[in-house]
Every structure is written in structure tokens, then in C-alpha cells.
C-alpha angles and dihedrals in degrees: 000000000000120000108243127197116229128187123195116192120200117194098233105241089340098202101032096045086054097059090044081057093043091052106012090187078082088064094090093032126078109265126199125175113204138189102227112206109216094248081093142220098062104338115145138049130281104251085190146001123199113232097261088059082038086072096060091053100264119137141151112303097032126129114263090225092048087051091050087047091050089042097043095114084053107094093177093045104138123217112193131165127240118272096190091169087066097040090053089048084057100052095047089061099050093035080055087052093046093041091065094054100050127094086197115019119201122182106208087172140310096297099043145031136166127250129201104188100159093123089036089061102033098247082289116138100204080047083062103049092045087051088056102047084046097054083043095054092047098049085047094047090043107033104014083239124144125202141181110230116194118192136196152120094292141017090257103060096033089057089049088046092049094056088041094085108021132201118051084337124151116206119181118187117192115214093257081048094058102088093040088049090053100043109083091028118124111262082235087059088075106093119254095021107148128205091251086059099048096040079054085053090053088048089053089040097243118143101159143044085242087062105047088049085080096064107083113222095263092067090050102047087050090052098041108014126258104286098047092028086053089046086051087051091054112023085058079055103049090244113146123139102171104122132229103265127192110259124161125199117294096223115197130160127220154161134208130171135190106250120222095247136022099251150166098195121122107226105033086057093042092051080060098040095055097044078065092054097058099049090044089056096049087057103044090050088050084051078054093229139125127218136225100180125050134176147172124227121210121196103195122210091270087054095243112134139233128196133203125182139175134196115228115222084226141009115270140172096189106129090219098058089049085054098051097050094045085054094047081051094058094044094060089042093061096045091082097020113135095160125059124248118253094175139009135187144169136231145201133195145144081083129193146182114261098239098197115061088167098059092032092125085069088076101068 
């Protein structure tokens, strides 16, 4: 099998990074961009922290008043609330900069995407480092965004490289560098390890990749069952033959709101659930699109999430048949619902471009 040459490029703090670059007077103070819920005051959870915050303990998934508590003795400590419309407008701009350089393009979300330049690069390693200092020069002269770009020989050990020198780092691992890269590397460095799993590697006193190479693959599958015990076993070892594969981004568009009180009754969350409705369909028909999937998401009281969704025979932009269905959605949801609802949203996709500009009133 050929040796391929596989980049994968992380945004450094992505939302936080953009506001830096929106008012660049942020760049010396903590910053911390928060979802706000609507119950008010601090209510609601930090999406990122820029490094500077990151040093206090604050980090993505915190609560914001948790954060305030950590950053209280920083009087220029900066709260802002996500403005998801111009972080997507960024990342547009640098995937479209990525994608001309790549042989394979592959979008993972809007702050990273994988990369497979082998042929682009002729199979030549020093090709390649110059091709990534390059991407990361043009998306800095165009956007004021800085990335970490991580290269070798598959995805799992360029995403690994990519986290190994942020911010704004650069790791390439050849393919006789591999097991020497790995070696000293924390256990939790390996992509998709969970608490649970690494508490269970304390137990069994393993702190590196180095260390968990001793165990032999039997061991594993019987401590963590064969398909997660068989990825250790490789993963420890740089194997990873899943390709690059072409994948655009899924665009959807949603809304979700935190509801007054945490609730299971029909109305009330249907009264909710069609007010989003309304302002989701006046941006998808400024987006000028239709629709052919829709969904509801409800956040229970515990925070755990549930999903619905439903496949339109055709594609349709008409507000009331984005409302029945929501309202079948629910229905079905609450069917089997035990916890009350803290927040609830809706959600369109399988988008499509309305053909007809002139008959676009038949859509409503």
C-alpha cells in the first residue's frame, strides 16, 4: 500500500479567534464566548475560551457563571455571545482556501477538515511542509486566522499532530517517526478516549501510549470489548487505514431556545416550538432554499439530549407544513418522555436551491 500524506488542519480556538480578529483590541484580554440561554443573568454554558481565559480553567461546556467565578480577579475578562452567522462566513473562506490545494477534501466541522495531498505534492515530504506553511500563510494574509496543521502518513496521527503544538503549531511525522512520536504521548491524546476509559487506565496504572503498547489485543478486547479494545491496539501503534473521503459541509439551519421552565406539557412546548418555526423559516427563505428533512431537539433537565426527524416526500418551503410536522414530532417525542424539557429547538436540512423565483409565493 502507498504511503499517503494526509494533513489535518484545526482553527485555534475558532470563536473565539474570530472575535479577536472582529475587535482585535480582545486579543490581550480573557475571552470567553457563551451561549446565553434566555432565563437570564448567566444562565448558559462557555462554547470557547481563548488561551489566555484557558489559564484560569475555563474551557468550552462550562458554565458561564463558573467561568465568571474562575476569571473574578480579571477586570478586563471579556463575555460575549455566540455569533454563529459570522463564524460560518469565516470558515467558508479558509475551507475554500484548503479545499485548492487538496488532492481528497474531507469537512469534519467549521473549525477543521481533513486534507490528503499526496498527488498534490508528488508523494514528497518537504513538498508537503512547504504546502502547509503555505495554506497557513494564505488563510493568515486573507482572514487573520491562524491554524495548527499536523501531516503524516494517515488521519489519526495528523489529528493527533495537529493538537501536539498549538496555537498556530505545525507537526509533521514521517512514517519511521510514527512509533517514536507516539511513545511518550498521554493515553487521553488518542482521539475518542472517554473519561470512563481513562479512569479504567489509572486503575490499570497506564499513563502513556507507550504504556498501553505492552498490553496485546486480547487483554484489551476483554477490558473494553472487541471494537474499542481492536482501535487501542492500533491506534497505540499509528495504524489507520480509513481514507480521506470527499465530505462537504452538511449545512443545516436551526434554532433552539431555552424555555422558562423545565416542562412536559404539550402546548406550552408547541407554542415554542412554532415561534421557531417562524424565525427558522424566515431565514431559510432569505437563504433562498427549500427543505426536504426537518427535526426537533430536546435538552432534558439532566442536559442529555433527544433527537426526531422526519423526510419530506419533496422539497418545500410552505411555513405550515414546517409547523405540522413539527407538531407530529413533538407528538411522538412525548410519547415516551420521563424527564422535562429545559430547551427545544427545530431544525431544517437536505437543503436545496428554490428554482423558481418567479412562482416563489407558491411556497408559502
Amino acid at each position: 500500500m502507498e504511503t499517503r500524506i494526509v494533513f489535518h488542519i484545526d482553527f485555534d480556538y475558532f470563536y473565539a479567534q474570530c472575535e479577536e480578529i472582529r475587535n482585535p483590541d480582545l486579543q490581550s484580554k480573557p475571552v470567553c464566548v457563551c451561549v446565553f440561554s434566555n432565563r437570564g443573568g448567566d444562565s448558559g454554558a462557555i462554547a470557547t475560551a481563548n488561551y489566555t481565559a484557558r489559564k484560569f480553567g475555563v474551557k468550552s461546556g462550562l458554565p458561564i457563571s463558573f467561568a465568571k467565578k474562575r476569571l473574578e480577579d480579571q477586570k478586563d475578562a471579556v463575555f460575549l455571545p455566540v455569533d454563529f452567522d459570522y463564524y460560518i462566513g469565516i470558515s467558508e473562506k479558509a475551507m475554500e482556501i484548503m479545499k485548492k490545494h487538496a488532492d481528497i477534501f474531507e469537512y469534519v466541522g467549521k473549525d477543521e477538515a481533513y486534507l490528503d495531498v499526496t498527488k498534490e505534492v508528488n508523494y514528497n515530504w518537504g513538498k508537503a511542509e512547504n504546502l502547509a506553511f503555505k495554506i497557513k500563510k494564505e488563510i493568515k494574509k486573507k482572514l487573520n486566522l491562524t491554524c495548527s496543521i499536523g501531516i503524516s502518513p494517515n488521519r489519526l496521527i495528523s489529528k493527533i499532530a495537529s493538537n501536539f503544538q498549538k496555537p498556530n503549531g505545525l507537526t509533521m511525522v514521517l512514517p519511521e517517526k510514527v512509533d517514536e512520536f507516539l511513545a511518550p504521548l498521554k493515553i487521553r491524546d488518542i482521539p475518542g478516549i472517554g473519561r470512563k476509559t481513562e479512569e479504567r487506565f489509572s486503575e490499570m496504572n497506564l499513563q502513556t501510549i507507550r504504556d498501553l503498547k505492552e498490553l496485546d489485543v486480547f487483554t484489551l478486547n476483554k477490558e473494553f470489548g472487541r471494537k474499542n479494545g481492536t482501535y487501542l491496539f492500533n491506534s497505540v501503534r499509528g495504524i489507520d487505514n480509513e481514507p480521506v473521503k470527499i465530505r462537504e459541509p452538511n449545512i443545516q439551519y436551526s434554532k433552539i431556545v431555552t424555555l422558562k421552565k423545565d416542562s412536559m406539557e404539550f402546548d406550552f412546548l408547541l407554542e415554542n416550538l412554532k415561534q421557531l418555526c417562524n424565525e427558522l423559516h424566515q431565514v431559510v427563505f432569505n437563504k433562498n432554499k427549500m427543505f426536504k428533512s426537518v427535526g426537533i431537539q430536546l435538552v432534558q433537565s439532566d442536559l442529555s439530549n433527544k433527537t426526531k426527524s422526519k423526510m419530506l416526500k419533496n422539497p418545500t418551503l410552505n411555513l405550515e407544513e414546517l409547523q405540522k410536522n413539527v407538531e407530529q414530532l413533538l407528538k411522538n417525542a412525548l410519547e415516551e418522555q420521563k424527564i422535562p424539557i429545559r430547551r427545544i429547538g427545530v431544525k431544517v436540512s437536505e437543503l436545496s436551491e428554490i428554482r423558481d423565483q418567479s412562482s416563489i409565493t407558491n411556497y408559502f
